[in-house]
RODO-2510 file (C-alpha; in nm, 4 decimals, decimal comma):
residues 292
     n   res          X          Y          Z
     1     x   -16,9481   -13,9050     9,1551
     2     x   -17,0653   -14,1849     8,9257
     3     x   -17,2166   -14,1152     8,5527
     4     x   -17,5375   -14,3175     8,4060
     5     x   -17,2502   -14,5397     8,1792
     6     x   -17,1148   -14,6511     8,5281
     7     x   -17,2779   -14,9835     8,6766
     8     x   -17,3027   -15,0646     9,0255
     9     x   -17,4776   -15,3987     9,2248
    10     x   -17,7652   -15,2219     9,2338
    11     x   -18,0796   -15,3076     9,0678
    12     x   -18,2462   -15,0368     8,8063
    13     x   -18,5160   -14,7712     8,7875
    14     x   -18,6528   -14,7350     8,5010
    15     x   -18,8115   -14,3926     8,4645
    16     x   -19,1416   -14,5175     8,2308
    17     x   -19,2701   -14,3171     7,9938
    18     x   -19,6862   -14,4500     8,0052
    19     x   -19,9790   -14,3664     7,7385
    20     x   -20,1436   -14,0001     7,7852
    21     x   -20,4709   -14,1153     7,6859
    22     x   -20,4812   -14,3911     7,4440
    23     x   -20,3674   -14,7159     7,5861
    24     x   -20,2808   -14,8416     7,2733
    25     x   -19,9678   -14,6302     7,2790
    26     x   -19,7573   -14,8122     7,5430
    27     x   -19,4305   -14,9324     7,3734
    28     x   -19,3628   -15,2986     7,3325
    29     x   -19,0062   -15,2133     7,5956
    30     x   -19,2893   -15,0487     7,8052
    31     x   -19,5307   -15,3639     7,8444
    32     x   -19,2046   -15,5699     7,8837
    33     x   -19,0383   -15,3480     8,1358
    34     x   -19,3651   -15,3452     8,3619
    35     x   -19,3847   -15,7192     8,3286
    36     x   -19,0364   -15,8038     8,4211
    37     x   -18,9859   -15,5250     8,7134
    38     x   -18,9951   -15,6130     9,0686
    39     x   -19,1889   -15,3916     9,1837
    40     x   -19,4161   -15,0401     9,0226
    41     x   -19,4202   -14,7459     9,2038
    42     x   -19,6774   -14,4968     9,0633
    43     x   -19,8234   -14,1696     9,0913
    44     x   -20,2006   -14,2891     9,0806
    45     x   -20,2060   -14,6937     9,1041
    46     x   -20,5592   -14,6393     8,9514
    47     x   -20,5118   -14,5404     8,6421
    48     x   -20,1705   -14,8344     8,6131
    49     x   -20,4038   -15,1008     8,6925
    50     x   -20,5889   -14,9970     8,4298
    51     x   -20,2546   -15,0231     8,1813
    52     x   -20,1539   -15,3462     8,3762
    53     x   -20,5055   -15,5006     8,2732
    54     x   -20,5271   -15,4170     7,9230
    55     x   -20,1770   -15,5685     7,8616
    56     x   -20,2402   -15,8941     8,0837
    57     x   -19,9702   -15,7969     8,3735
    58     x   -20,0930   -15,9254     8,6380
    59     x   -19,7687   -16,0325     8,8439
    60     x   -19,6730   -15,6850     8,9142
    61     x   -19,6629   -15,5540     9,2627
    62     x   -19,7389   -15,1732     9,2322
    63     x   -19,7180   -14,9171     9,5066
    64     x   -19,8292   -14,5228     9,5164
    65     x   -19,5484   -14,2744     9,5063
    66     x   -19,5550   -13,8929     9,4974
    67     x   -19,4086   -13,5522     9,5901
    68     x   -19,5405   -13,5643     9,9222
    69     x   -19,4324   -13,9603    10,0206
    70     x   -19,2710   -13,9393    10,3059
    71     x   -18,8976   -13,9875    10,3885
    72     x   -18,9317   -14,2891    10,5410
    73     x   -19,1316   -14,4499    10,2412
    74     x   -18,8397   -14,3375     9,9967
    75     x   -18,5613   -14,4998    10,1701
    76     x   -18,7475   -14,8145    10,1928
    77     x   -18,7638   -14,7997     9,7828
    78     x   -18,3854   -14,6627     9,7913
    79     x   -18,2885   -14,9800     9,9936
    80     x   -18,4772   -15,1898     9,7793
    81     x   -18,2810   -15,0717     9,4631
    82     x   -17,9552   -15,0879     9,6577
    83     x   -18,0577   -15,4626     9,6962
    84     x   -18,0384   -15,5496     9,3486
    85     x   -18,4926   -15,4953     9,2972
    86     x   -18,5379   -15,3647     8,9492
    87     x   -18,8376   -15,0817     8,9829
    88     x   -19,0290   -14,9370     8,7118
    89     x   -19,1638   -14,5656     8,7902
    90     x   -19,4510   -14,4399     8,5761
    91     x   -19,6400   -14,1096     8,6517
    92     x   -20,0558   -14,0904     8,6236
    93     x   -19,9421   -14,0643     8,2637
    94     x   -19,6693   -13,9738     8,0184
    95     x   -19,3506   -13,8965     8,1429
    96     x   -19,2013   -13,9282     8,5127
    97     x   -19,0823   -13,6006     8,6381
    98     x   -19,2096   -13,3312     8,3488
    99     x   -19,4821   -13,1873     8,5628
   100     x   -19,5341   -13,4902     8,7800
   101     x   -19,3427   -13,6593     9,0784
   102     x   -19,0298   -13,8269     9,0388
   103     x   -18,7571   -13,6097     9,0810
   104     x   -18,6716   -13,6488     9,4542
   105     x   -18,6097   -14,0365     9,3560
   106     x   -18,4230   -13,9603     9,0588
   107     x   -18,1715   -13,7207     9,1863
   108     x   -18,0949   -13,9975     9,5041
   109     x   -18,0401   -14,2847     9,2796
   110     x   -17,8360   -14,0380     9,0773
   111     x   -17,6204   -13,9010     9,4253
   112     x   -17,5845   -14,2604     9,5469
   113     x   -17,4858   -14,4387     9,2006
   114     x   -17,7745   -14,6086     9,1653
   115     x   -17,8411   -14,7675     8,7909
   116     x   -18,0693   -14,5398     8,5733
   117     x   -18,2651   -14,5842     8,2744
   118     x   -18,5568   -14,4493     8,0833
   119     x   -18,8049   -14,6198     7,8739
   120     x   -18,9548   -14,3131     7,6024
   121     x   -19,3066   -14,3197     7,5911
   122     x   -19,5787   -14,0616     7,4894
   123     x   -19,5416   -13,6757     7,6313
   124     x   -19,8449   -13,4233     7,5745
   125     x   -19,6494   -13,1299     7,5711
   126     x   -19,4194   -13,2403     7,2325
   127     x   -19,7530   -13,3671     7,1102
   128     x   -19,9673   -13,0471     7,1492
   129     x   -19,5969   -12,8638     7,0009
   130     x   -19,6107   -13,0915     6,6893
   131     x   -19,9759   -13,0470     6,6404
   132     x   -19,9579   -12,6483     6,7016
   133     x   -19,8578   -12,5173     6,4018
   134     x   -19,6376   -12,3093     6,5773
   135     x   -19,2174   -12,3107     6,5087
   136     x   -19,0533   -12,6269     6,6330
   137     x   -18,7598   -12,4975     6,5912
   138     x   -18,6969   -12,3228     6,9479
   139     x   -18,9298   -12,4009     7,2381
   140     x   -18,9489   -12,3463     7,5786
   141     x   -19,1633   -12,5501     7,8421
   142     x   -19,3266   -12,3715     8,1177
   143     x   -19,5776   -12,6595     8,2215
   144     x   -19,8230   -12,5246     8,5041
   145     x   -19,8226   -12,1793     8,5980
   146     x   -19,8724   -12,0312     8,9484
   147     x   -20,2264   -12,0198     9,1063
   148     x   -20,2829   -11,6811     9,1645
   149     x   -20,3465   -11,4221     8,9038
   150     x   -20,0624   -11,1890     9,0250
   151     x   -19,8010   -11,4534     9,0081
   152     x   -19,9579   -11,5214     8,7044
   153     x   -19,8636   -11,2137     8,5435
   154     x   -19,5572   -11,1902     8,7439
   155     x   -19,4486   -11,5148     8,5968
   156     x   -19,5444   -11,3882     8,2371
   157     x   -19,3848   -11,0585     8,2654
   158     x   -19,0541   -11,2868     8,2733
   159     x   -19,1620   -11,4884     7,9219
   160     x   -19,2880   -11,2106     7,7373
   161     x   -18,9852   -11,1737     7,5744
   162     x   -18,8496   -11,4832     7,4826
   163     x   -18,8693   -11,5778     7,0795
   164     x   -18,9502   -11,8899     7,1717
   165     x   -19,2637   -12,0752     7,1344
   166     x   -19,4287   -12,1854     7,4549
   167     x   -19,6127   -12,4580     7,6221
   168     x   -19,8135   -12,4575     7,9211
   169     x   -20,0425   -12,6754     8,1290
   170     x   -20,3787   -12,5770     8,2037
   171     x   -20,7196   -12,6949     8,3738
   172     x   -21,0081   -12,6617     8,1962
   173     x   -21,1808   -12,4669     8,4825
   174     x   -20,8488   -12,2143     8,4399
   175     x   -20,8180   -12,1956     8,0900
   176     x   -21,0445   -11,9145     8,0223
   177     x   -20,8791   -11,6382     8,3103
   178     x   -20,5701   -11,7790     8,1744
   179     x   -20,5996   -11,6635     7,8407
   180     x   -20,7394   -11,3401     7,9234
   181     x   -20,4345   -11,2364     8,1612
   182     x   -20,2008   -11,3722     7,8829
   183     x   -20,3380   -11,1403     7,5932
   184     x   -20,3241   -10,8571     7,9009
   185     x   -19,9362   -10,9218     7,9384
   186     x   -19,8594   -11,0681     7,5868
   187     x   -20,0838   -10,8663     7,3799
   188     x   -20,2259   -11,0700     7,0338
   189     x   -20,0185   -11,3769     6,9856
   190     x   -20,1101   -11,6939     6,7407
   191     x   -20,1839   -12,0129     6,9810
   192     x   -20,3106   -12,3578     6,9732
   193     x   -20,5317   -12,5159     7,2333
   194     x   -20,5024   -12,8367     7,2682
   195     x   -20,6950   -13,0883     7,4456
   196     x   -20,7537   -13,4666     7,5129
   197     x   -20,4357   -13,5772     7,3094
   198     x   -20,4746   -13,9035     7,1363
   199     x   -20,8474   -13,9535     7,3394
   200     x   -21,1550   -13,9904     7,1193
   201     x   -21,2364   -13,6360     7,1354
   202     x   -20,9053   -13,4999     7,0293
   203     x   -20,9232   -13,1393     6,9506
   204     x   -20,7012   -12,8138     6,8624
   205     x   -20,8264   -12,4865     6,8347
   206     x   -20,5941   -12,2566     6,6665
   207     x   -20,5705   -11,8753     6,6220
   208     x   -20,5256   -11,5498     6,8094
   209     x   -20,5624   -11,5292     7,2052
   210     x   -20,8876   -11,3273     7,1289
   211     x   -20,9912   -11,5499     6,8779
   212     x   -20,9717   -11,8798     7,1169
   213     x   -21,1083   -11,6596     7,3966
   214     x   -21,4757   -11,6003     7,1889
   215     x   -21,5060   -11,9859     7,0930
   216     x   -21,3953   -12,0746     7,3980
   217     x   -21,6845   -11,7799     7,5672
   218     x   -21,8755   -11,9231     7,2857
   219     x   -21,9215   -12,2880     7,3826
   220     x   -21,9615   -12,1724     7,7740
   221     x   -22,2857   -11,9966     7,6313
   222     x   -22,4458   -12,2650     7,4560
   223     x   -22,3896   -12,4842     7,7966
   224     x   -22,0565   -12,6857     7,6573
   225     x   -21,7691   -12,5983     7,8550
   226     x   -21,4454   -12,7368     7,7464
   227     x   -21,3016   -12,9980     7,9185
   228     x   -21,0083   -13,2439     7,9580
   229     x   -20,6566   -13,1733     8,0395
   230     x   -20,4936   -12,8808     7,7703
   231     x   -20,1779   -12,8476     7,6463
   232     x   -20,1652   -12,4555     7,5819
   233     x   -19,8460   -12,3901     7,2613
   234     x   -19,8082   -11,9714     7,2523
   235     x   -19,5688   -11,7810     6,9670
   236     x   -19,3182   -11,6420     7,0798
   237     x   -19,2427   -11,3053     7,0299
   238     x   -19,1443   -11,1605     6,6571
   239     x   -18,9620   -10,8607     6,7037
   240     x   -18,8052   -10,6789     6,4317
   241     x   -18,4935   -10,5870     6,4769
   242     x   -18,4276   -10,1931     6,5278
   243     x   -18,1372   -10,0437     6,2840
   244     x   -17,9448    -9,8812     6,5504
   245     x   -17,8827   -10,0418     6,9142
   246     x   -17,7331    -9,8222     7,2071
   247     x   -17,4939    -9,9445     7,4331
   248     x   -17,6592    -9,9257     7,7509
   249     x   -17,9390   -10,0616     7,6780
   250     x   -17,7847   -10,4258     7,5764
   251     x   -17,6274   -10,3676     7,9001
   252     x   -17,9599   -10,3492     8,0653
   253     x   -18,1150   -10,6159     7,8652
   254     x   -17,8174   -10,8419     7,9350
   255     x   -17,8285   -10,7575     8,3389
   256     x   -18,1799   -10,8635     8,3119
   257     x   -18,1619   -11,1954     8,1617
   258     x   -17,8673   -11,2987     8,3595
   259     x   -18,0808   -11,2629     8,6803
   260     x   -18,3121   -11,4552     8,5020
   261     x   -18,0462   -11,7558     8,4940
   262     x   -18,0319   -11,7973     8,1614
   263     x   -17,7272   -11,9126     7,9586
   264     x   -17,5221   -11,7490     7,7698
   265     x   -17,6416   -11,9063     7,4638
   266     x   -17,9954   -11,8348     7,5033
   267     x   -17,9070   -11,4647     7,6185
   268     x   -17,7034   -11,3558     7,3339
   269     x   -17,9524   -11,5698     7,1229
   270     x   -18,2478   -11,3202     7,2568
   271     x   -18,0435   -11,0035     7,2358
   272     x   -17,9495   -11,0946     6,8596
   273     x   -18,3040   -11,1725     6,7601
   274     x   -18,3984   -10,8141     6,8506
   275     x   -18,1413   -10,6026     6,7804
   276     x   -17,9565   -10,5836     6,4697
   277     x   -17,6026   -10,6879     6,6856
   278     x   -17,3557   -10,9285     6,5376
   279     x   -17,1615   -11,1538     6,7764
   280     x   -16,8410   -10,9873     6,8218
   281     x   -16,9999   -10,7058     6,9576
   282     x   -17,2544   -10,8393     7,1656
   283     x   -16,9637   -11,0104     7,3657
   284     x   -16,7552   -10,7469     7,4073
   285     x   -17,0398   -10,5585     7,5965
   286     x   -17,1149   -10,9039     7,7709
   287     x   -16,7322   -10,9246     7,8697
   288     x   -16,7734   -10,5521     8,0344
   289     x   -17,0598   -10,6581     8,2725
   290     x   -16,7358   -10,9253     8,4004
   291     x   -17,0080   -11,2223     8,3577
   292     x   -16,8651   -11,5399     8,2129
***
């Protein structure tokens, strides 16, 4: 199995981090990456045109790609990298793969040692985190949930413990049953709304779930329904930690979050946050459940 520091004949995709609103964010290694690549295979050849135009690229062959391409259509751009083309993948914008198509090329260039690079570039979700006013510190991305409302809340139930603060994706037309099945499951947390990142109309609305739910309620009234795509940052839970702990109930906690696949860094980080545990302990229970 070959590593990203190993080089082979083949030529390069470069995984292309693109603007998420404001063209005048690509990178300089962006604009000359696009210029210089063989060929541009992109999620919505649109809205690259558009890039290509306002930086004067306009040599570059572009193609559409996307989770549903067929097989046929991804060997062809396999072979081509096997044959020494250099390709640039961008997503409709920001970065390849986080919530948009890419992965099913990524992991066979990655199977079949296939040279990989990336080229950083703007990402809405570490924007909206920055902007939140939320802790940085620990965060966990979700990106878009399920459609439904009871996979909704199914999917929740699983967060609703986690310390950490979280993002989500989120329509416009959603947003609103979103929120109100997240202060069901949640109850009151502090979040931050963001929308149109680095666009003219820029906004983030800050506060409780209930608060953001009546200006949101508010602006539907008055005919002015929010739109543009929204970044969605919610606190993680503060628990204080209980005096005492009893024995079987780590054990139950720490059951449940290993079905959840979680680490053991992340569980013991969970379990330590709420109960007042130290280490050594915590891991001797963890060694009796025979889970390394």
């Amino acid at each position: 199995m070959k590593n990203n520091s190993e080089t082979t004949n083949s030529g390069t995709l470069y995984i292309c981090g693109t603007p998420i609103g404001n063209l005048n964010d690509a990178s300089f290694r962006l604009i000359e990456t696009l210029k210089k690549a063989d060929l541009i295979i992109s999620e919505d050849t649109r809205t690259t045109k558009k890039l290509l135009f306002r930086y004067e690229i306009k040599s570059a062959k572009v193609e559409s790609y996307h989770d549903n391409t067929e097989e046929k259509k991804v060997n062809e751009i396999i072979k081509k990298l096997e044959s020494g083309l250099n390709i640039a993948m961008v997503s409709e914008s920001g970065m390849p793969l986080i919530s948009d198509p890419g992965f099913k090329i990524v992991k066979i260039c990655q199977e079949k040692g296939i040279n990989l690079t990336v080229i950083p570039g703007p990402n809405a979700a570490l924007s909206a985190l920055v902007l939140s006013g939320l802790p940085v510190d620990n965060f966990l991305f979700i990106g878009f949930l399920p459609k439904t409302g009871i996979k909704i809340k199914k999917k929740l139930e699983e967060l609703k413990t986690f310390p950490y603060t979280m993002i989500f994706y989120e329509s416009p037309n959603r947003i609103e049953e979103l929120l109100e099945i997240l202060k069901e499951v949640f109850g009151e947390r502090q979040i931050c709304l963001a929308r149109e990142l680095t666009k003219i109309y820029e906004e983030c609305i800050r506060g409780s779930i209930s608060e953001v739910i009546q200006i949101l309620k508010e602006r539907s009234r008055k005919g002015s329904k929010i739109k543009g795509e929204i970044v969605l940052c919610v606190c993680g839970l503060n628990i204080k930690k209980t005096e005492e702990f009893d024995e079987s109930v780590i054990k139950n906690e720490l059951s449940s979050l290993i079905k959840q696949g979680l680490n053991k860094k992340d569980i013991f980080k969970i379990i330590m946050n709420k109960y007042k545990i130290n280490r050594h302990d915590l891991y001797n229970i963890f060694i009796k459940l025979n889970k390394f």
